[in-house]
N, C-alpha and C positions, 0 to 999 in steps of 0.2 A: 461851651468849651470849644476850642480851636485847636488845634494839634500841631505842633511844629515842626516835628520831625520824632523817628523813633532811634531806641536805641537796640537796633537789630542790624547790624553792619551785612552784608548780602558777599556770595561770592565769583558771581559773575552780573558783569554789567548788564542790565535788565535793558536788552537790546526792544521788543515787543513794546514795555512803558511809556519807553520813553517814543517807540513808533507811535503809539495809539495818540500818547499828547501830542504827535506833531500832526499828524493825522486831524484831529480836531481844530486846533489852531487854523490848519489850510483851509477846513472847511470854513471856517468863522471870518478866514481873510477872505477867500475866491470866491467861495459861495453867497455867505450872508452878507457880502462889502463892511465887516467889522462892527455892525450893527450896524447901518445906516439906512434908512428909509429912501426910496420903498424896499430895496432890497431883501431886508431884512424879512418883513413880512411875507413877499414873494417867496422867499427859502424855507418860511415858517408852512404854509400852508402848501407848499410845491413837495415836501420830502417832510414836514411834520406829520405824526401818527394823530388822527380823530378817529376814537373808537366809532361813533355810529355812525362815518363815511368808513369803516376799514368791513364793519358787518349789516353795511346796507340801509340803517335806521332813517339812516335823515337825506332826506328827498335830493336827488342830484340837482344841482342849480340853485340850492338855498346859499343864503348868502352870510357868516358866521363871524362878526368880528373878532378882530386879533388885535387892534389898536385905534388909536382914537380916527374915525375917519375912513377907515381900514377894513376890508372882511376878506375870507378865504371864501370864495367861492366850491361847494359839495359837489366833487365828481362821483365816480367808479370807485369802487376799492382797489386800493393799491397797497398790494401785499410786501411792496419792497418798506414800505412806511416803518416794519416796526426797526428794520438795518440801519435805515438813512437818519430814520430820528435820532439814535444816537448820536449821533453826530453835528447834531443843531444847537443851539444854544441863545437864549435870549438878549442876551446882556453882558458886557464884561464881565459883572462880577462875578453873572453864573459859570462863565467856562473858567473865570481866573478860581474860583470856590471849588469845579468839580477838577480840574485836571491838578490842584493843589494836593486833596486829597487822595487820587490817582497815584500822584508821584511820592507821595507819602507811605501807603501799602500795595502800591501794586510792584513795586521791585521786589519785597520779599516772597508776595507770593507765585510770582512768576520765576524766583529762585528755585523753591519747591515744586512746582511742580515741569518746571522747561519751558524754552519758548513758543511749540507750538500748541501746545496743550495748553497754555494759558492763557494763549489767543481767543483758542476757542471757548475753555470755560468763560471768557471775558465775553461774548458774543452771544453764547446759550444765557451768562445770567441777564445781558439787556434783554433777549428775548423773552423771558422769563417775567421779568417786569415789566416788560409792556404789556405781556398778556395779563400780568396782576391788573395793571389799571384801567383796562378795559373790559375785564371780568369786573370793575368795583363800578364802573359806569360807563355799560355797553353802548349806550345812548348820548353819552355824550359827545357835543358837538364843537369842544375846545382841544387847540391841537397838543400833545405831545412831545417833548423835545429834551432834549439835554441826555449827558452822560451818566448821571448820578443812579440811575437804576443797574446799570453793570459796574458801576464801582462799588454799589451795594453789595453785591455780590462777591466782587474784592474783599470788603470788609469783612462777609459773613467767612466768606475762605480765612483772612488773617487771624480771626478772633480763633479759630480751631485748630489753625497751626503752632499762632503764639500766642496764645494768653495771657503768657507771664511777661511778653513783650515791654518795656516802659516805652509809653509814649508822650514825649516833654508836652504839654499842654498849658496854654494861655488860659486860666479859669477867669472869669468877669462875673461877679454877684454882687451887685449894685454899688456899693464902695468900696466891697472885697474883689480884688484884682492880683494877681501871682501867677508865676510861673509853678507846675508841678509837674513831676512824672505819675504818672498813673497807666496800672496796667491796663493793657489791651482790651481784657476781658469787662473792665469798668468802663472805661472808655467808650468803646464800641456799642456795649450792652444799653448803657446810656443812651447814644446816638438811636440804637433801633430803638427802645423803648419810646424816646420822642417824636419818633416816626410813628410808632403803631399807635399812640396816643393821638396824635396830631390827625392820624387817616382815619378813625375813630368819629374824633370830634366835628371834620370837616364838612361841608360835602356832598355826596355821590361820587360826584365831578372834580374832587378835589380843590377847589377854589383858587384855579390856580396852581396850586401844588401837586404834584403827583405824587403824594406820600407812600400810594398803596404800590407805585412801583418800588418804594424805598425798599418796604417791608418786603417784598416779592423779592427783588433781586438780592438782598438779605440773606432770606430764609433758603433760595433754592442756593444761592451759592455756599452757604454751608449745609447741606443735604448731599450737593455733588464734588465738595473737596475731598473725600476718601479716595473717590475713583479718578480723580485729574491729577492727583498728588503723586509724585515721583519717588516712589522709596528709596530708590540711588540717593537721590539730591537732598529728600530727607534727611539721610543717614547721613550723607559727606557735611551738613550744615553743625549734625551733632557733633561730628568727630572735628569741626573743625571749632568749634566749642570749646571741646573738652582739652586739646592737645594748643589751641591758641595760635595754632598755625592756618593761615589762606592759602586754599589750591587752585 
């Protein structure tokens, strides 16, 4: 399933979202040269998180490929790793897939709760998932990277705000193909479920995939939307609901 956009109209321009997406975009132009080699892997292994160089596991100086040809060399722990990984990304399609999704639920819920409280909830749930997937495999020596664990965390905040949310959805099931709305709550609950399924089956190391940050950044981000949540902007999103008026 693919999501296209929701149908939750927001009532200030979600100044933070659309920072974070450009935010990552500069990183992916200036930093990574847009994927291009070597660059790309330089950025991967220079500011990507590896759990067992972040807690000391694997020998400073080993040598850990990242692409064909290619290895990160293991220094020192560098604790700024689990800030900077967010901000890395492998491939087009990964940053075009996570800052899609981004732009999809994080304007509503940076509506709810304001923008610099969203900031930081956006920040504690990457946090949150990095430590998920380095608690799932302290020893590994494959690097970390992408947004999609604090968007997780996004998600897990939107599913608890809006549940009943409709979000227009591209469904694809092998010759069944349509457009549907489906609430939030389906939607979403789906998406974790084949996260937790997927970090389950994987593994340790996730193969690749950092599932177990999915599910992490997920779960703490609806754990901590009570308290990031703005009851002000709560309430003005309802009354502006119910009366049909935008303030």
């Amino acid at each position: 399933m693919l999501p296209i956009r929701d149908d939750n109209p927001t009532l200030r321009t979600p100044v933070v979202t659309w920072g974070l997406i450009a935010a990552n975009f500069a990183m992916w132009i200036l930093v990574q040269g847009m994927g291009m080699e070597p660059t790309l892997s330089r950025s991967i292994c220079g500011l990507g998180l590896i759990p067992g160089e972040l807690l000391g596991r694997l020998q400073p100086g080993t040598l850990v490929p990242v692409g064909p040809g290619l290895a990160c060399r293991i220094g020192g722990p560098n604790w700024l790793t689990p800030l900077s990984s967010m901000f890395m990304h492998g491939s087009w399609l990964h940053i075009l897939g996570n800052m899609w999704f981004l732009h999809i639920f994080g304007n509503n819920v940076e509506d709810a709760m304001g923008r610099g409280r969203f900031l930081l909830f956006y920040l504690l749930s990457g946090a949150a998932a990095a430590a998920a997937q380095v608690l799932a495999g302290p020893g590994s020596p494959i690097p970390m990277i992408g947004a999609s664990g604090a968007i997780g965390g996004v998600m897990g905040a939107y599913v608890l705000l809006y549940p009943r949310a409709g979000i227009v959805t591209f469904v694809f099931l092998g010759f069944f193909a349509r457009m549907m709305v489906i609430p939030a709550v389906i939607m979403l609950g789906y998406w974790f479920l084949l996260q937790l399924l997927s970090g389950a089956l994987a593994p340790a190391d996730g193969g690749g995939v950092a599932f177990w940050a999915h599910v992490g950044g997920f779960l703490v981000g609806l754990a901590i939307t009570p308290v990031f949540r703005n009851p002000e902007l709560v309430a003005a999103r309802l009354e502006t609901r119910v009366t049909g008026q935008r303030i």
